[in-house]
C-alpha positions as CSV (number, residue, x, y, z in Angstrom):
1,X,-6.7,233.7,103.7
2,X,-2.9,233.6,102.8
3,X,-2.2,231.5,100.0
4,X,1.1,229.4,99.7
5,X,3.1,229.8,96.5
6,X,3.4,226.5,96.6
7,X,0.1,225.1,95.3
8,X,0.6,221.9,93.4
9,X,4.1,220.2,93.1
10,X,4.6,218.1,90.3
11,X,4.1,214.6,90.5
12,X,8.1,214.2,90.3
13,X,8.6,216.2,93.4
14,X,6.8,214.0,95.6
15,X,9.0,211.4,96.4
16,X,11.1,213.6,97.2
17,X,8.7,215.5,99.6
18,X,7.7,212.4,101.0
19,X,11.2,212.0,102.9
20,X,11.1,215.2,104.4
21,X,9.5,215.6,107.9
22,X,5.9,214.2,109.2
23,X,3.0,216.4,108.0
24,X,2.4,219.5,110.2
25,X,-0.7,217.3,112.0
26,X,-0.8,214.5,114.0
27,X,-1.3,211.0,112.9
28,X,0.9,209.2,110.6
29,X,0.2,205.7,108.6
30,X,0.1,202.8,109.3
31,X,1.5,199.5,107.4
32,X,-1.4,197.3,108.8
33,X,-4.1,199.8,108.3
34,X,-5.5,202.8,106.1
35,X,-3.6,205.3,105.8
36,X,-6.0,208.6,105.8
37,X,-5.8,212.5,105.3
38,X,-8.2,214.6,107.0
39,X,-8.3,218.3,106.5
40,X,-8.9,219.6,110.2
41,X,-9.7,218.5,114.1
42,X,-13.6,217.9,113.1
43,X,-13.1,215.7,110.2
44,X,-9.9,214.1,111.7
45,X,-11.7,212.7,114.7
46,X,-14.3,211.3,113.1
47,X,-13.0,209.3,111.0
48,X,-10.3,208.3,114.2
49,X,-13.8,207.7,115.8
50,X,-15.1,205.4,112.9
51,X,-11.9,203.9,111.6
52,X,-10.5,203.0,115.4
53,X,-7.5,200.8,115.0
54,X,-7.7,199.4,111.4
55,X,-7.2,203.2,110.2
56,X,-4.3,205.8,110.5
57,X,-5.3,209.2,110.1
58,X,-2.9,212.1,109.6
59,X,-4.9,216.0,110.7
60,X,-3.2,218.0,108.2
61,X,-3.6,221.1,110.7
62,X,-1.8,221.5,113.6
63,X,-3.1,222.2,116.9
64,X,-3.9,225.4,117.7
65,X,-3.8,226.5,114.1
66,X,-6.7,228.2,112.2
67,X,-7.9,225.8,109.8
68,X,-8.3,229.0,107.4
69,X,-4.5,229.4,107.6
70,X,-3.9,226.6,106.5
71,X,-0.2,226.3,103.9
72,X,0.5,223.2,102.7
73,X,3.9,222.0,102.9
74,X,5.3,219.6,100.5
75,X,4.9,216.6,102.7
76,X,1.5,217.5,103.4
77,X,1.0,216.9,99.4
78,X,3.1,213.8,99.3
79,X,0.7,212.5,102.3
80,X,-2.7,213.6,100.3
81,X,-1.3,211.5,97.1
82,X,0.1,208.1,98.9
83,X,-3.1,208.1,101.2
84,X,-5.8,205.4,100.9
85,X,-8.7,207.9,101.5
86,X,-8.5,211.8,101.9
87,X,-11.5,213.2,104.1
88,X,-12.0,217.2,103.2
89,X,-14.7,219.8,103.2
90,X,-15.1,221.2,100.0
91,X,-14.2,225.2,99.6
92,X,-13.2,225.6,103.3
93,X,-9.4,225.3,102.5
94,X,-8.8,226.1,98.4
95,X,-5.4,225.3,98.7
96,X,-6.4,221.9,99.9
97,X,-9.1,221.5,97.2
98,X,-7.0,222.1,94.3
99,X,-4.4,219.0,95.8
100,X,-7.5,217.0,96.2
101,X,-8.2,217.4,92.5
102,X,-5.0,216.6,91.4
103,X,-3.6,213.9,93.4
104,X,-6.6,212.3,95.1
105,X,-9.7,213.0,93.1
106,X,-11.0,209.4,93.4
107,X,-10.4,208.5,97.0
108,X,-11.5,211.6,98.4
109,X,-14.9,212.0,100.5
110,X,-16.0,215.7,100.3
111,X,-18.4,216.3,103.7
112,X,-20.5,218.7,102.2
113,X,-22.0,215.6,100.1
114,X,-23.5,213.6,103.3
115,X,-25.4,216.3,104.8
116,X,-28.1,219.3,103.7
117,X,-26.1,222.3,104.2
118,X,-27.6,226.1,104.7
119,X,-26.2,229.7,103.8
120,X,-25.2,232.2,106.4
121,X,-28.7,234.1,105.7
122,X,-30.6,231.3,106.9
123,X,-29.8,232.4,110.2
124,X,-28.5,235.9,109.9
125,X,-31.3,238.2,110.6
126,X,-31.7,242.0,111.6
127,X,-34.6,244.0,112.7
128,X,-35.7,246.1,109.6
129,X,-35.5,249.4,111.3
130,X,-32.0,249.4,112.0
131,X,-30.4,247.2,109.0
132,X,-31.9,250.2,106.8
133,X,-31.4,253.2,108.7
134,X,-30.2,255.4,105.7
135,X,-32.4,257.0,102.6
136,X,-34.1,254.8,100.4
137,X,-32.3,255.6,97.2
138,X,-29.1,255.1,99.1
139,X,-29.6,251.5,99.9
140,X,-31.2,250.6,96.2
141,X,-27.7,252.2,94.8
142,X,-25.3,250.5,97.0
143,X,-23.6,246.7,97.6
144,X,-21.9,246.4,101.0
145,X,-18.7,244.7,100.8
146,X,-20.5,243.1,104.5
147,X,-22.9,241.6,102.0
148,X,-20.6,239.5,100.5
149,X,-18.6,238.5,103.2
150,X,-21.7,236.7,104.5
151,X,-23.2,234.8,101.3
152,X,-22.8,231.7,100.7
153,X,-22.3,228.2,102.0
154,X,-22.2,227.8,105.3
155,X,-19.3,225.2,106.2
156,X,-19.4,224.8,109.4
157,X,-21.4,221.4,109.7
158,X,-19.6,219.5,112.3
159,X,-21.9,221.9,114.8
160,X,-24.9,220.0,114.4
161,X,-24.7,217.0,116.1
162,X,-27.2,215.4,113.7
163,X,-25.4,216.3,110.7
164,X,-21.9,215.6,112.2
165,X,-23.4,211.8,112.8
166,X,-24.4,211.9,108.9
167,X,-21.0,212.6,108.5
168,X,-19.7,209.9,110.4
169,X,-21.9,207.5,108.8
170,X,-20.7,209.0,105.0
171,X,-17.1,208.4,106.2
172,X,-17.9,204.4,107.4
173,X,-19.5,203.5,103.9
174,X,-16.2,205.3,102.3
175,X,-13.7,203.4,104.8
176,X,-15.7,200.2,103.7
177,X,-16.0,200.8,99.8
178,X,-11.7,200.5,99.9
179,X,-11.8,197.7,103.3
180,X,-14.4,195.4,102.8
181,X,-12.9,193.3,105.6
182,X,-13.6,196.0,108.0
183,X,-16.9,197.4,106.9
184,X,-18.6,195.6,109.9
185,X,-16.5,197.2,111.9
186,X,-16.7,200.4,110.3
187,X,-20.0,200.2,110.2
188,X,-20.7,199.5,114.3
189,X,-18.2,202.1,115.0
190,X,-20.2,204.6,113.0
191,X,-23.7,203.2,114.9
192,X,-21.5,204.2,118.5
193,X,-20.5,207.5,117.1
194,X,-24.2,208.5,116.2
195,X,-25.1,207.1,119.6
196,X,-23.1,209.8,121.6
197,X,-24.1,212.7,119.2
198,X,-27.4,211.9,119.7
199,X,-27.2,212.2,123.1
200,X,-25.4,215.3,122.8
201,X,-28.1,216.6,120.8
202,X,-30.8,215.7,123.4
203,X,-28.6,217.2,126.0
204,X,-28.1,220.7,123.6
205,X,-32.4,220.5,123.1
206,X,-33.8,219.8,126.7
207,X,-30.8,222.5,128.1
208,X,-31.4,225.0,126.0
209,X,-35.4,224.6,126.3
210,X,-36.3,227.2,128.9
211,X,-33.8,230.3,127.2
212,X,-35.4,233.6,127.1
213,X,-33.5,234.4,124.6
214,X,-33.0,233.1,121.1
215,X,-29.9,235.6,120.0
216,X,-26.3,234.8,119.8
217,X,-24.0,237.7,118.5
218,X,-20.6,236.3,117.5
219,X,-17.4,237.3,116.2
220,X,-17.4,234.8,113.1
221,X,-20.1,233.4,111.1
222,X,-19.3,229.9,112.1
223,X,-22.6,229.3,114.0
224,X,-25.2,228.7,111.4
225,X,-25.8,225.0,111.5
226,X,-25.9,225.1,115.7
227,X,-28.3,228.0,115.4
228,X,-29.9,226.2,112.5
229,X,-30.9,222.8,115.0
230,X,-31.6,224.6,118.3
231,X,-34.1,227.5,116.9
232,X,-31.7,230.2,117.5
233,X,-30.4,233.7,115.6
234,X,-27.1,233.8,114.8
235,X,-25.9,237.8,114.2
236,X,-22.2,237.9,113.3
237,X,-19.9,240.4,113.0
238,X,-17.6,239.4,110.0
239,X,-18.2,236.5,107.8
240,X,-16.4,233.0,107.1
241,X,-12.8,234.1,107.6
242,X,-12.3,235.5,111.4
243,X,-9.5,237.5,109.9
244,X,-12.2,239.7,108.1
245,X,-12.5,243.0,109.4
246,X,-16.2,244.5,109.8
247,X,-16.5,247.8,108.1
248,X,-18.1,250.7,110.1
249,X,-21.7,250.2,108.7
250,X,-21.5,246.4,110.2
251,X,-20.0,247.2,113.6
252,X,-23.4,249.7,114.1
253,X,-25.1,247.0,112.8
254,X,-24.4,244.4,115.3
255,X,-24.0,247.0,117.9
256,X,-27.9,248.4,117.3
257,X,-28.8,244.8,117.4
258,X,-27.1,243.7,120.7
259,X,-28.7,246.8,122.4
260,X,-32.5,246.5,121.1
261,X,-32.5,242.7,121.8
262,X,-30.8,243.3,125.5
263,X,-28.3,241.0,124.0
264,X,-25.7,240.0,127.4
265,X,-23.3,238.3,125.7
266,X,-20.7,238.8,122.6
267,X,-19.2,235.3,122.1
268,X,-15.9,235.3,120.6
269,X,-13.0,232.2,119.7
270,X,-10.1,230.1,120.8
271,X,-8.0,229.8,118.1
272,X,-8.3,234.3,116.9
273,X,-8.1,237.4,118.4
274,X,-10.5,238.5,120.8
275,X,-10.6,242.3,119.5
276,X,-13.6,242.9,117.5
277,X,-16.0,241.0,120.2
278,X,-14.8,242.7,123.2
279,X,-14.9,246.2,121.2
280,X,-18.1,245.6,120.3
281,X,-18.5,244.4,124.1
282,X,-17.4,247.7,125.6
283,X,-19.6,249.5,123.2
284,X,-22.6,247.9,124.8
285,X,-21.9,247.2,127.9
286,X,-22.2,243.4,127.1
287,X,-19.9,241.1,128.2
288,X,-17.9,238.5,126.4
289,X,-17.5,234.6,126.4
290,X,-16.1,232.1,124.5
291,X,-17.8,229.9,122.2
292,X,-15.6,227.8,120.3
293,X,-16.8,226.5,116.4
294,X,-13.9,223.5,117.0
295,X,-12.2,224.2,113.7
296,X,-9.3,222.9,116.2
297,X,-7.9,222.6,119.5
298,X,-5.4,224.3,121.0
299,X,-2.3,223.0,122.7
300,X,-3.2,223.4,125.7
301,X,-7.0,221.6,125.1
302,X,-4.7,218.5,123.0
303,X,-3.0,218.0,126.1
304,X,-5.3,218.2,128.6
305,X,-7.3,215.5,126.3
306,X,-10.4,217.4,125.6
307,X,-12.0,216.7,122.3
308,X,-15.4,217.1,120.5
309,X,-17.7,216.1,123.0
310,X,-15.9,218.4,126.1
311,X,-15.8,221.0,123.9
312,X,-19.4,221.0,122.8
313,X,-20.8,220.5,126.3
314,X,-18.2,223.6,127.5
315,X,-20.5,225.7,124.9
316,X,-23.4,224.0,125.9
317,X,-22.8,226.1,130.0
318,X,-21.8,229.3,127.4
319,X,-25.2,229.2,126.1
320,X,-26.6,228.6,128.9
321,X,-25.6,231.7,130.7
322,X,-26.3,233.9,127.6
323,X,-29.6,233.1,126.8
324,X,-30.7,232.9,130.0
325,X,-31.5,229.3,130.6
326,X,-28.3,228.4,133.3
């Protein structure tokens, strides 16, 4: 991920940085309401979902931006310190983290706290005869840099509609514990909000039901917690960045995997390059398709209003197709 060399300003530059232009995401404050910081699109429209009209929320990530990418900007800072409440996921953006820590340590709700989360090996899985091809002594000496790239904490939790309600919920009891005026309404916005992601759940259960499959081969390891709900396997080809490249032992990998397991589909994403999936794609005479881990819109989805729920159900028909249950 590229790092901005700006990292922290001091304390004395933000008043300064607070006059320049709007953070780079939507949302602004509001003199009559909360005024709240959410890191990206998931986290940003929940707590627009719970908080309705007594809260302003500023999405510090643009549209069509990769969340990973993220640089702040110096008004982006000055928004994180005069905010009421600060909604983040800990260790997805550093950058962000380390401006959470200094500026808004005690108003912040870190995501990762209201839900169990899993690591990408929970659902990561190859068949022994081809994730060990080569001699014994080989694999005992050896750490593959692929390895690494897939340890770890899965953050992608907002795929879940269970947990993403959990979430919701978490971010109602922290809109409450600073506007106890409004914790009723918080509250009965949170109850709506858990209402339509359980029906998405029960929609994501009973359509996915009859698969014959269970595998889904994508280009980043964003899938975990969707895999994690609906019994499937997620095999991915790089890790948590999409900007990681696979190295050569990976791509065979994957590409055994698709092959042995008749796997139809390569799913790859909105917001990066499509390379990698439709290379593996063309390898093995799959085909690719879009499943989207709604890091964030694009411009185009932001202005033809689609949001969590479209989204979801658009890879709801994805899945469908590729596992055989359409």
């Amino acid at each position: 991920m590229r790092r901005s060399s700006l990292l922290i300003l001091p304390i004395a530059g933000l008043a300064a940085a607070g006059t320049l232009a709007a953070c780079g995401g939507e949302g602004g404050s509001d003199a009559d309401g909360l005024s709240v910081v959410a890191a990206f699109y998931p986290l940003a429209y929940a707590t627009e979902q719970v908080g309705g009209d007594d809260v302003a929320v500023t999405n510090l990530t643009p549209a069509g931006q990769e969340p990973h990418d993220l640089e702040l900007a110096p008004s982006d800072i000055a928004a994180i310190e005069e905010a009421d409440y600060v909604v983040y996921l800990k260790g997805f953006i550093p950058e962000l983290d380390a401006a959470v820590e200094e500026y808004a340590s005690d108003k912040a709700l870190d995501v990762t706290t209201a839900v169990d989360t899993i690591g990408y090996d929970a659902t990561q899985v190859f068949e022994d005869d081809h994730a060990h091809e080569e001699e014994a002594e080989e694999e005992e000496g050896e750490e593959h840099a692929h390895d690494e790239e897939l340890s770890g904490t899965d953050p992608h939790i907002w795929l879940d509609p269970v947990r993403y309600a959990q979430i919701g919920e978490a971010i109602a009891d922290g809109l409450a514990g600073i506007d106890d005026a409004n914790a009723d309404a918080y509250a009965t916005a949170a109850d709506a909000f858990t209402a339509d992601l359980t029906q998405l759940d029960a929609e994501l259960t009973d359509a996915l039901a009859g698969r014959t499959s269970d595998a889904i081969v994508t280009s980043h390891a964003a899938f975990g917690y969707l895999a994690d709900r609906y019994g499937l396997t997620q095999v991915a080809i790089s890790g948590l960045s999409p900007d990681q490249e696979p190295d050569t032992q990976r791509m065979a990998e994957v590409a055994h995997y698709v092959e042995d397991n008749a796997v139809t589909t390569v799913f790859f994403e909105t917001l990066v390059s499509p390379d990698i999936a439709e290379t593996l794609a063309a390898e093995t005479g799959a085909q690719t398709a879009v499943l989207n881990p709604l890091e964030g819109l694009t411009d185009e989805q932001s202005d033809d209003g689609d949001d969590y729920f479209t989204v979801m159900r658009e890879n709801l028909a994805a899945l469908q197709t590729a596992l055989g249950a359409a």
